[in-house]
FIBARO-750728 format. One record per residue (C-alpha): y negated, z, x negated; residue in three letters. Coordinates in Angstrom, 1 decimal, m for minus. Layout:
BEGIN
{c2->Y	c3->Z	c1->X	type->ala} $
...
END
This chain:
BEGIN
{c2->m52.4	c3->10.8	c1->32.4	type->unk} $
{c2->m49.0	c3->10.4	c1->31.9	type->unk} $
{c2->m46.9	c3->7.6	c1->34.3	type->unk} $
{c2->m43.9	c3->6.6	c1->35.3	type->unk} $
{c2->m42.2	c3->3.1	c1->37.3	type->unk} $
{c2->m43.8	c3->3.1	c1->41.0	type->unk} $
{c2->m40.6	c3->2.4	c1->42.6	type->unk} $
{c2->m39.4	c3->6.5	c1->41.9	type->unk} $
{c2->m42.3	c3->9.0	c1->43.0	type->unk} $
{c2->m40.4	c3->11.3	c1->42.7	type->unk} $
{c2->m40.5	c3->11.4	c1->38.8	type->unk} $
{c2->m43.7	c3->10.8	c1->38.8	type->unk} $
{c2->m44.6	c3->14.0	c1->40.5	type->unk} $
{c2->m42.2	c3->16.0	c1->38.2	type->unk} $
{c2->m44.4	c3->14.5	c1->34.9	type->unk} $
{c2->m47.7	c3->15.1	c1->36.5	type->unk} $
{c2->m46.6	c3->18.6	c1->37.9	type->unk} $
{c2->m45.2	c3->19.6	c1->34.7	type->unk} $
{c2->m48.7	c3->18.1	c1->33.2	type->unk} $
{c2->m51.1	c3->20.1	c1->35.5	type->unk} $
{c2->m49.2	c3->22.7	c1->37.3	type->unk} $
{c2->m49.5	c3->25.7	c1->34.9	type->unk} $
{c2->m53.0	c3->27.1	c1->34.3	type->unk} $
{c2->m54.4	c3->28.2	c1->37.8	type->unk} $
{c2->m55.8	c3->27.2	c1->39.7	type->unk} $
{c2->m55.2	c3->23.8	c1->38.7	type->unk} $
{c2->m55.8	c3->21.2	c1->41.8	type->unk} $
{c2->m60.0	c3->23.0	c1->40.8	type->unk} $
{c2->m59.3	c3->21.9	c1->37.2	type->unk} $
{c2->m57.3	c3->18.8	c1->38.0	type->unk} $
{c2->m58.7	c3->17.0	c1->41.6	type->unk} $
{c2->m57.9	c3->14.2	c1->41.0	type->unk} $
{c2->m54.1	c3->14.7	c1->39.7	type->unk} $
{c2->m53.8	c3->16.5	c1->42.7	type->unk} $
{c2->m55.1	c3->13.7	c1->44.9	type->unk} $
{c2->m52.4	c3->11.7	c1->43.0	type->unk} $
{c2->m49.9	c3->14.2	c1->43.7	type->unk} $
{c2->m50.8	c3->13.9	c1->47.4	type->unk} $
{c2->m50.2	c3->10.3	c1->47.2	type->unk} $
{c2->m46.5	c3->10.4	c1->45.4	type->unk} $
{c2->m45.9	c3->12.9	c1->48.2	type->unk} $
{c2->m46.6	c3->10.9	c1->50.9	type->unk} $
{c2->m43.7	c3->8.5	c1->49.5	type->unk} $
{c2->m41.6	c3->10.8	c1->49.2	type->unk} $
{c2->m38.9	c3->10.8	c1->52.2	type->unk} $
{c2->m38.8	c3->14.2	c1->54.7	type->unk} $
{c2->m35.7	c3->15.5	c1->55.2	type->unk} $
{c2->m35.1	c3->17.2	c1->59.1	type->unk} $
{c2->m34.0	c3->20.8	c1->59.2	type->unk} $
{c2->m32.7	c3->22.4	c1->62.0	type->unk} $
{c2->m31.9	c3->26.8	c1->61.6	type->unk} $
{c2->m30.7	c3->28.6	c1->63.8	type->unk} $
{c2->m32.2	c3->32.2	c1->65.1	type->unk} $
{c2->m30.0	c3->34.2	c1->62.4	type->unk} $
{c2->m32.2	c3->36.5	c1->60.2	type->unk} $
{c2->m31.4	c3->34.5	c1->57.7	type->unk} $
{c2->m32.1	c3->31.1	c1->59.5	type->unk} $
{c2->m35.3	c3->32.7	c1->60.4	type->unk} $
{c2->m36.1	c3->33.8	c1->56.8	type->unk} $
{c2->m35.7	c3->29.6	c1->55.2	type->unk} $
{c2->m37.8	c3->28.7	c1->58.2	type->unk} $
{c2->m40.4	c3->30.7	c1->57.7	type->unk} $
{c2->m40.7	c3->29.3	c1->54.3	type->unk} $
{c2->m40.2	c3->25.9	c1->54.9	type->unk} $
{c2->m42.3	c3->25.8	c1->58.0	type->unk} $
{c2->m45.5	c3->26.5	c1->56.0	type->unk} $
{c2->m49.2	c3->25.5	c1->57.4	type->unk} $
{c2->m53.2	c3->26.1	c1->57.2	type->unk} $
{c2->m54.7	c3->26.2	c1->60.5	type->unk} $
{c2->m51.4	c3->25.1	c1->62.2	type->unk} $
{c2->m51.4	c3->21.6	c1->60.3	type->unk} $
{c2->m48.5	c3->20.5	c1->57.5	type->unk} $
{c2->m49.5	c3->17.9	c1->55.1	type->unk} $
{c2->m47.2	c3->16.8	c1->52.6	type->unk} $
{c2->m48.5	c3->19.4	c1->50.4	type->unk} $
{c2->m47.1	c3->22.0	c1->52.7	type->unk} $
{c2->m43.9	c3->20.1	c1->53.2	type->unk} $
{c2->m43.2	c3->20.3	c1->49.4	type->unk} $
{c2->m40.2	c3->21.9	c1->48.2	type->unk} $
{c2->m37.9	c3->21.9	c1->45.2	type->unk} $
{c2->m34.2	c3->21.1	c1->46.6	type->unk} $
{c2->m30.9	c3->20.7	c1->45.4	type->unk} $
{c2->m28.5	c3->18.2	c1->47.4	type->unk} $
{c2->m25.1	c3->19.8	c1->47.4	type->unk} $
{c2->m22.2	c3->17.3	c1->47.5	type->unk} $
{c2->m19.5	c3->17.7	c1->50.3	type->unk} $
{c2->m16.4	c3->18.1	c1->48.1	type->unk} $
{c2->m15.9	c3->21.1	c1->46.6	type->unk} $
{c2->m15.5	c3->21.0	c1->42.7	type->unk} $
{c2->m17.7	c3->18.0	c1->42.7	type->unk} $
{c2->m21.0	c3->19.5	c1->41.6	type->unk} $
{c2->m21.0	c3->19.3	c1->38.2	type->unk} $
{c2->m19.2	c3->16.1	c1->38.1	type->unk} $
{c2->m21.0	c3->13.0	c1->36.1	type->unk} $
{c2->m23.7	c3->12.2	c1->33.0	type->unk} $
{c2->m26.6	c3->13.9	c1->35.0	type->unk} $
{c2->m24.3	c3->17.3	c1->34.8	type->unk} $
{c2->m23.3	c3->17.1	c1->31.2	type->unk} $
{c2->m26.0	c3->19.9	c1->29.6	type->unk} $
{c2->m24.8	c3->22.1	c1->32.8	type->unk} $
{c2->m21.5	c3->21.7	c1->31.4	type->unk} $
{c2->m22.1	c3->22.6	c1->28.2	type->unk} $
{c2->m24.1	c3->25.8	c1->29.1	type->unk} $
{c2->m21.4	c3->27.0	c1->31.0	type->unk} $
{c2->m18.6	c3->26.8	c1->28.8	type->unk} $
{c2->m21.0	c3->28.3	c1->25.9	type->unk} $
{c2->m21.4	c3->31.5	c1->29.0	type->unk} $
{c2->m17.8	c3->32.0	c1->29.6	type->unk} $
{c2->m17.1	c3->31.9	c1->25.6	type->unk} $
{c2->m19.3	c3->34.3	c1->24.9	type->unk} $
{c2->m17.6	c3->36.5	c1->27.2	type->unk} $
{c2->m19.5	c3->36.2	c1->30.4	type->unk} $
{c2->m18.5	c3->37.3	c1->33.6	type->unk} $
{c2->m19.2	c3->37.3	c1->37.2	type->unk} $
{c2->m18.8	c3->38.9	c1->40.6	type->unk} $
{c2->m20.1	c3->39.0	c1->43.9	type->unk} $
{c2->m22.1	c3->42.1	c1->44.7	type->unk} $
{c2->m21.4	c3->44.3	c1->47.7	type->unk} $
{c2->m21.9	c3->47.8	c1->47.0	type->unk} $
{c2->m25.1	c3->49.2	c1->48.0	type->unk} $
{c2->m25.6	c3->50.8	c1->45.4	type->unk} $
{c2->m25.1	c3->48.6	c1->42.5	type->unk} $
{c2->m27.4	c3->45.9	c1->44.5	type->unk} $
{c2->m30.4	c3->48.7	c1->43.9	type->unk} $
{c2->m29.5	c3->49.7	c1->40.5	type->unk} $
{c2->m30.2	c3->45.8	c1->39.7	type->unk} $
{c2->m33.1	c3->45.3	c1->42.1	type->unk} $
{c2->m34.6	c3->47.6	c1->40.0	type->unk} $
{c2->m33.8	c3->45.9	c1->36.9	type->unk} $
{c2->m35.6	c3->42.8	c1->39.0	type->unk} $
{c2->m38.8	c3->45.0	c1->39.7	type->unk} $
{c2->m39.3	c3->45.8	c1->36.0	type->unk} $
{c2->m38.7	c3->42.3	c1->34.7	type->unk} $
{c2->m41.7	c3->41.1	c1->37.4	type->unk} $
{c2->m43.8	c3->43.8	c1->35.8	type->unk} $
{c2->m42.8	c3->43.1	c1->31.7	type->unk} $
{c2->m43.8	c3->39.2	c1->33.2	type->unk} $
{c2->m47.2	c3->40.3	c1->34.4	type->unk} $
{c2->m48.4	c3->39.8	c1->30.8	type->unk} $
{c2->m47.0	c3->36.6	c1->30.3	type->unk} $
{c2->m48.7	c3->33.0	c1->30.2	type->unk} $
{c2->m47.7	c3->32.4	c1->34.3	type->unk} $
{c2->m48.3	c3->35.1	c1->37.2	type->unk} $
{c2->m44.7	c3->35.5	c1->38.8	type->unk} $
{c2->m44.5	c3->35.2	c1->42.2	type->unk} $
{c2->m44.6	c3->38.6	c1->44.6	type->unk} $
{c2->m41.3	c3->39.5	c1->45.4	type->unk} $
{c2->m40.1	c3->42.0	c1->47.9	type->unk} $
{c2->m37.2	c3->43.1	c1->46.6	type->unk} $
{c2->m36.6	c3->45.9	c1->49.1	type->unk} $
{c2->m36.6	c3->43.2	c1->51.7	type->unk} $
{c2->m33.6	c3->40.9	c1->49.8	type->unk} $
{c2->m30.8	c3->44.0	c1->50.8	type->unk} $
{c2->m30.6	c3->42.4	c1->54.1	type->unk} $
{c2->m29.5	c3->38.9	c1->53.0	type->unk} $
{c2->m25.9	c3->38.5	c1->52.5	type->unk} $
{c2->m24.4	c3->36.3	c1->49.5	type->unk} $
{c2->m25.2	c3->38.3	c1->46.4	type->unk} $
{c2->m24.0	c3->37.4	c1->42.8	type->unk} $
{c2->m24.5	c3->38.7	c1->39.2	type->unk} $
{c2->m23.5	c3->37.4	c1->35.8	type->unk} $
{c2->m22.3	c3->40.2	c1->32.8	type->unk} $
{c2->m21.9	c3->41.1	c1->29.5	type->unk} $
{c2->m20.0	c3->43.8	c1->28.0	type->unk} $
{c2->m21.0	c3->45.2	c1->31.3	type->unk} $
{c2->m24.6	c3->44.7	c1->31.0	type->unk} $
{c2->m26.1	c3->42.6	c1->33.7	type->unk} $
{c2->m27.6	c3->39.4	c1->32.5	type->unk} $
{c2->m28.8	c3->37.6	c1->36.2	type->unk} $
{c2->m28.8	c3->38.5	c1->39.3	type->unk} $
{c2->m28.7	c3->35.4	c1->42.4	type->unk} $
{c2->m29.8	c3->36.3	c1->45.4	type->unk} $
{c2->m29.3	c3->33.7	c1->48.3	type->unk} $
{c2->m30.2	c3->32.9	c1->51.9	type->unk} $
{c2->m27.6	c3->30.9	c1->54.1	type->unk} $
{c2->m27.8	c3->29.6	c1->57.7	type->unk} $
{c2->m25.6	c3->26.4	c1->58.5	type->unk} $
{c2->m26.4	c3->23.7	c1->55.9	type->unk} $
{c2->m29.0	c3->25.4	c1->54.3	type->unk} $
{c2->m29.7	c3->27.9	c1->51.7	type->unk} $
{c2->m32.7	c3->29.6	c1->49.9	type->unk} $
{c2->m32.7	c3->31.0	c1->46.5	type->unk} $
{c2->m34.8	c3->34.4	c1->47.0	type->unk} $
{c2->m34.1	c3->35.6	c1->43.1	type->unk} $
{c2->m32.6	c3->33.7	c1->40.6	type->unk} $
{c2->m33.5	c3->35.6	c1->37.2	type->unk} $
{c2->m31.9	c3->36.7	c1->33.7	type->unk} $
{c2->m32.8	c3->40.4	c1->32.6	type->unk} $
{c2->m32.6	c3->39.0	c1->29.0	type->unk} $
{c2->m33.9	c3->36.2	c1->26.3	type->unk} $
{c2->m30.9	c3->36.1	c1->24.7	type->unk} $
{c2->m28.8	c3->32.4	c1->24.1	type->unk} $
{c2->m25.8	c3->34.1	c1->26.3	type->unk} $
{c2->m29.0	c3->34.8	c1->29.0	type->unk} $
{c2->m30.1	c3->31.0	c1->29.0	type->unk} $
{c2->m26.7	c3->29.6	c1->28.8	type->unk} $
{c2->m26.0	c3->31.6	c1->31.9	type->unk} $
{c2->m28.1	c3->30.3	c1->34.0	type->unk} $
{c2->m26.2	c3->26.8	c1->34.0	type->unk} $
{c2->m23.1	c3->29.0	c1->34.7	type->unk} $
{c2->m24.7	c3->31.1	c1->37.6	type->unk} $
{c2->m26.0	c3->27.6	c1->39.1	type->unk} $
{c2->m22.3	c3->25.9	c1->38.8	type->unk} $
{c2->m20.9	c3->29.2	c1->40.4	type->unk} $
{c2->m23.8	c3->29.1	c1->43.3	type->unk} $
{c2->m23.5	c3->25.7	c1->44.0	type->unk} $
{c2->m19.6	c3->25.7	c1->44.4	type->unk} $
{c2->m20.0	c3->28.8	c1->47.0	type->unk} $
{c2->m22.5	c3->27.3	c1->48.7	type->unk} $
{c2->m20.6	c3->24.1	c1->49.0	type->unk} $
{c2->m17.3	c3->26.5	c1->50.6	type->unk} $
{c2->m19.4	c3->27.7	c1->52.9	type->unk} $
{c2->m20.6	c3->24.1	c1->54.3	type->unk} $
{c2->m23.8	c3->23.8	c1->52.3	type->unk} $
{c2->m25.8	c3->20.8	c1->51.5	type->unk} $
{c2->m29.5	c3->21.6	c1->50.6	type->unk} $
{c2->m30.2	c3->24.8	c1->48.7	type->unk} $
{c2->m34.2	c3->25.2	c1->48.3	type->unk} $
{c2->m36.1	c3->27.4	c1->45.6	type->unk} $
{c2->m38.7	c3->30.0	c1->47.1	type->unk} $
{c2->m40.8	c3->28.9	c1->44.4	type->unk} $
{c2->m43.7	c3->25.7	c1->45.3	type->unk} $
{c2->m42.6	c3->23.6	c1->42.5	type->unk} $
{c2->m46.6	c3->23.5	c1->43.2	type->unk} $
{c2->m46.5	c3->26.8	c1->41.5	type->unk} $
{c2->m43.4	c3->26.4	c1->39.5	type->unk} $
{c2->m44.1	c3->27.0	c1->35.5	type->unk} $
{c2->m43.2	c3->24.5	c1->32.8	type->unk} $
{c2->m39.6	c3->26.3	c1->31.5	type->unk} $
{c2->m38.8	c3->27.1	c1->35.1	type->unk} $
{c2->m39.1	c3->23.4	c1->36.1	type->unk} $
{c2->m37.5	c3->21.9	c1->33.2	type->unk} $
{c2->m34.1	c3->24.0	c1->34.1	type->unk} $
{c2->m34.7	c3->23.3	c1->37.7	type->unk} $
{c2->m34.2	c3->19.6	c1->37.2	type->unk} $
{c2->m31.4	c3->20.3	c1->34.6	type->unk} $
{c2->m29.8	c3->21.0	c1->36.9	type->unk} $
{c2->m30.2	c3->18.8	c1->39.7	type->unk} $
{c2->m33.0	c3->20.5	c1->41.8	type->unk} $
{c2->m36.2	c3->17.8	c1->42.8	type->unk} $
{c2->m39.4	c3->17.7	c1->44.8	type->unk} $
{c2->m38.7	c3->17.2	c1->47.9	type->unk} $
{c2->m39.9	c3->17.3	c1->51.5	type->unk} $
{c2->m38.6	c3->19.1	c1->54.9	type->unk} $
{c2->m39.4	c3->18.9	c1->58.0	type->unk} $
{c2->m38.6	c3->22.0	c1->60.4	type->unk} $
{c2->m37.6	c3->21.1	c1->63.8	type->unk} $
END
């Protein structure tokens, strides 16, 4: 079982998640990595959210306010987070951002471009790009998440990353106050431009997100759930287990 110093839970999570989490259901296969797992979460620190009553505040509440029988554990409280600096132009500052770096500039050199996305019409066309990519991913070694993509035209900050005016991601994001939720966050492609957009599309997120007054952006995905590829980006590029606390 792999293990890690005592003093960071944190990391220790990450290596026993990314040890466990991807054949379900695990925590049958695994009991007693996820009583472990239950542990390191209870170290973990719980960060206090307050939304308001916006559809959108409403939307990251209902997420993060998850329950069985009206009780949270820690296991409930779980999220994967990313802590947004204050400054803008800061996020991708420092060692830990290097490899985001280097993504992005491979993006932009190999032409990539990006826009926000307004136009009804357009947001469907790739929506239904989305749809067919969740089915193509049916047969692959994870079972994505369901995703109602109708139910993502109502949320407001929209972005999409392009080549030779071929979409390569689309970024779909909740925001209420100080906190965001990535609904969809997806390449259409395999390609090395795809991959190496994805740093790009996070450095481009996180720099609206911090304009707009932004400090926690959360995934929609249980990094419970989360499969091995998706996890290792994640923490790339700066996202962690964390918990919240709704109030």
């Amino acid at each position: 079982m792999p293990t890690t110093p005592r003093e960071d839970p944190e990391s220790e999570l990450h290596e026993l998640l990314s040890a466990y989490a991807q054949v379900q259901p695990w925590e049958l296969r695994h009991p007693l990595a996820l009583v472990r797992i239950v542990l390191l979460l209870a170290r973990v620190p719980v960060t206090t959210c307050r939304l308001s009553g916006s559809s959108e505040g409403q939307l990251i509440g209902h997420y993060l306010d998850k329950s069985s029988f009206g009780i949270r554990t820690p296991l409930h409280q779980a999220v994967t987070s990313l802590e947004l600096p204050k400054e803008p132009g800061t996020y991708d500052r420092g060692r830990a951002r290097a490899t985001q770096r280097r993504h992005a500039r491979k993006a932009l050199k190999a032409g990539v471009t990006w826009t926000y996305l307004s136009d009804p019409a357009e947001k469907e066309r790739l929506l239904d790009l989305a749809d067919r990519k969740a089915a193509a991913d049916l047969g692959a070694d994870f079972q994505p998440e369901v995703v109602n993509f109708a139910d993502m035209l109502g949320t407001d900050l929209w972005l999409a990353a392009w080549l030779d005016d071929e979409p390569l991601l689309l970024s779909v994001t909740a925001v209420d106050g100080e906190w965001a939720m990535l609904r969809y966050f997806c390449s259409f492609g395999d390609s090395k431009a795809a991959s190496s957009t994805r740093y790009l599309m996070t450095g481009v997120l996180a720099e609206e997100l911090i304009s707009r007054g932004v400090r926690h952006l959360v995934d929609n995905k249980s990094p419970l759930r989360m499969p091995r590829g998706v996890r290792h980006f994640a923490r790339m590029v700066g996202f962690r287990t964390r918990r919240v606390r709704v109030e």
